[in-house]
C-alpha positions in Angstrom: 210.1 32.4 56.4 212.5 31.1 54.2 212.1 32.2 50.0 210.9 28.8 48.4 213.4 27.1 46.4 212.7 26.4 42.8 214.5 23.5 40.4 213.7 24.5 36.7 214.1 22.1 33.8 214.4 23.2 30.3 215.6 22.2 26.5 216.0 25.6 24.9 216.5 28.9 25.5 215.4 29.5 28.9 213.6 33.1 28.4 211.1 32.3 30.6 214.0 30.8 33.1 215.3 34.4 32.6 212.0 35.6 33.9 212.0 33.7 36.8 215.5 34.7 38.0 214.8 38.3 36.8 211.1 38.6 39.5 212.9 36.4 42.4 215.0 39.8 43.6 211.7 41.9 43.5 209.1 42.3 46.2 206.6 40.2 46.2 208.0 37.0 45.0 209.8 34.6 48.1 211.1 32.4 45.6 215.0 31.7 44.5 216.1 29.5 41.9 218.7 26.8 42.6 218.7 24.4 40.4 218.7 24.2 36.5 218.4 20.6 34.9 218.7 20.3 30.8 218.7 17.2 28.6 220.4 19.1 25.8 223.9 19.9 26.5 223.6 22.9 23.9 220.3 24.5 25.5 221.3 28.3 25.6 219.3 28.2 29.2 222.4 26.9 30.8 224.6 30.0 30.3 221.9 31.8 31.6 222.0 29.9 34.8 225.9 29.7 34.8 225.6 33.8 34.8 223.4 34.3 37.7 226.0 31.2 39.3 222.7 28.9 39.8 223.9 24.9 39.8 222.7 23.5 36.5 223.2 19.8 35.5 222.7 18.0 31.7 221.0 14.8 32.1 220.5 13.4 28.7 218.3 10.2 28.3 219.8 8.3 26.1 222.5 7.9 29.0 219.9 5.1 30.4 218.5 2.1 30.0 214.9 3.4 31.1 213.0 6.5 31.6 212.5 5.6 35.1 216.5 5.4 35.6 216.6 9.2 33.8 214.2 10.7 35.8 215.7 9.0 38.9 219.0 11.3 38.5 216.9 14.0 37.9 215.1 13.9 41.3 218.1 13.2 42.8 219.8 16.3 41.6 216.2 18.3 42.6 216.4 16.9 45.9 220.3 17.1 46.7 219.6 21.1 46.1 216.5 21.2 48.2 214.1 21.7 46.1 210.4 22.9 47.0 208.7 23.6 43.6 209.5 22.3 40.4 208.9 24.3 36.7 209.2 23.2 33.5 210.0 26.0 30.9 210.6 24.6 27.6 211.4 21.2 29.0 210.9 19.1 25.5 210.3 15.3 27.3 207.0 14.2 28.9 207.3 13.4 32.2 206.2 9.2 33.2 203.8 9.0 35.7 206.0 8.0 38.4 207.5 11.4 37.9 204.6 13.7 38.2 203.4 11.5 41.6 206.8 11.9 42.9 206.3 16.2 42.6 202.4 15.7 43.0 201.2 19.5 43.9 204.8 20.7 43.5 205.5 20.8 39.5 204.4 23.4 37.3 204.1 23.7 33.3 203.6 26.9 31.2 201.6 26.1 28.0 201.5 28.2 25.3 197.8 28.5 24.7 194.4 29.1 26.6 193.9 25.8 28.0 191.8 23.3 28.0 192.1 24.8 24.2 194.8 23.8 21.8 196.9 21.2 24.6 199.4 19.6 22.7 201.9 21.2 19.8 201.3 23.8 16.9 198.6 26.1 19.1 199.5 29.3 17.4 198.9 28.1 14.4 195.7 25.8 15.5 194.7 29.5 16.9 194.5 31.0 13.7 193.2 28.1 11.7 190.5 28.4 14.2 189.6 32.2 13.9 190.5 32.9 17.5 190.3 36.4 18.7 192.6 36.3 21.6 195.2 33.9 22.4 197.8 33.5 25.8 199.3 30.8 27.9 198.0 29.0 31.0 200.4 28.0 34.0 198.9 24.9 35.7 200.0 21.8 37.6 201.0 18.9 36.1 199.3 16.2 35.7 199.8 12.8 33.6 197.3 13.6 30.9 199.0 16.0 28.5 199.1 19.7 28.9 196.1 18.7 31.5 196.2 20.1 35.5 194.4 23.1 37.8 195.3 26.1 36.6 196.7 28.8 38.2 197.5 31.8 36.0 196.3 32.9 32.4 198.0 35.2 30.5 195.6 36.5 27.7 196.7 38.4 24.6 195.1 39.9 21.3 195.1 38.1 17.8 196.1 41.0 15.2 195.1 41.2 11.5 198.0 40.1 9.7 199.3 37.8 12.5 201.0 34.8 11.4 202.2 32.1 13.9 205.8 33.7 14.8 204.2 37.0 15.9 201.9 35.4 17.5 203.9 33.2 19.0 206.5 36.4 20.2 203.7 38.1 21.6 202.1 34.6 23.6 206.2 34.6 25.0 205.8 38.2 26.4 203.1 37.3 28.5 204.8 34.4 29.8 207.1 35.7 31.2 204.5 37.4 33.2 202.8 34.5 34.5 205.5 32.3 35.1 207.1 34.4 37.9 203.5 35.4 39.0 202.5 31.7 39.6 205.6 30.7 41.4 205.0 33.7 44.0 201.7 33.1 44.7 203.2 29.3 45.2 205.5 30.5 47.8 202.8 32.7 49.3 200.9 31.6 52.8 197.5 32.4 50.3 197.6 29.5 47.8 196.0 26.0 48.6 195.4 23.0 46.7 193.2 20.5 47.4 193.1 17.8 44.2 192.4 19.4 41.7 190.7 22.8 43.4 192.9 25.7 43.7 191.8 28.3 46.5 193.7 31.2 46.9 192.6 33.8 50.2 191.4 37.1 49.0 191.5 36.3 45.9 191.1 39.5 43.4 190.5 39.5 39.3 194.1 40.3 38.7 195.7 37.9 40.6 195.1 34.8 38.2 194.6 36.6 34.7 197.2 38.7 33.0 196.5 41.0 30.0 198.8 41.9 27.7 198.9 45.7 27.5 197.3 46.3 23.8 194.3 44.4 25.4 194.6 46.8 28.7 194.6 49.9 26.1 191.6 48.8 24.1 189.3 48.6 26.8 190.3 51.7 28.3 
């Protein structure tokens, strides 16, 4: 069977792009990404596609008369490059509801908090206004409610005395990259199916939807 091919859109960065190029050459993970999309020219995620000589595109919106127009290029250039599964990793524009029915079951999110808690901006900080113990991230599909979808990996990490929203922030990231690359494989597995909004995945074990970060692993040792 042929690896499933990802399109990834992004703003920033692209660390968790990185992760998702980084896990596609390892066992375990059929997936290859072939198409980046930004809608910031400057978005350090680009070079990072440029180096591992994946097509990337900017598609800026102010370049249109209508969102619908904007989005309309960008699933054009998705499906020109044969697209299977799409991921949004830092991508800083909500998607319009003809959008998310056009990738129905085939667009992903990572969200940087334990969702259904904290959906929206500011969640590390909301975390520790609220006393939380633990943070993480969630990896779900999109749907048109914000940061709303089934979920299909958590990534769960300790809140540290001391913490302010930047370290917590740095250590929700490492986790991330984790899940990200761990959601797309089981994706392009035979053992994931979704059926509205019920994910089943065959033999399903503890491990395979919930990642620790490794200072949680220690303290229950």
């Amino acid at each position: 069977m042929a690896d499933m091919r990802v399109g990834v859109l992004i703003s920033g960065g692209g660390t968790n792009l990185q992760s998702l190029i980084d896990f596609s050459t390892l066992a375990g993970y059929p997936y290859e990404v072939v198409s980046v999309i930004s809608n910031r020219s400057d978005a350090g995620g680009l070079e990072r596609a440029r180096r591992h000589h994946i097509p990337s595109r900017v598609i800026i919106r102010r370049g249109f008369v209508t969102t619908e127009s904007f989005e309309a290029v960008i699933d054009q250039e998705l499906r020109a490059h044969g697209v299977d599964l799409l991921c949004l990793a830092g991508f800083m524009r909500v998607l319009s509801p003809w959008f998310v029915k056009k990738w129905y079951n085939r667009l992903l999110n990572i969200h940087p908090s334990l969702l259904p808690a904290f959906p929206g901006l500011d969640t590390h900080q909301r975390a520790l206004d609220d006393g939380c113990r633990i943070s993480g991230c969630t990896v779900h599909f999109v749907r048109n409610e914000l940061d709303n979808g089934p979920i299909l990996v958590q990534g769960v990490v300790p809140v540290l005395p001391g913490d302010d929203a930047p370290a917590l922030a740095a250590r929700v990231l490492e986790i991330e990259h984790l899940c990200y690359p761990r959601a797309l494989g089981l994706c392009a597995s035979d053992r994931l199916a979704i059926d509205a909004d019920t994910i089943t995945l065959t033999d399903e074990t503890p491990g395979d939807r919930l990642i620790l970060h490794p200072r949680l692993k220690k303290s229950h040792a």
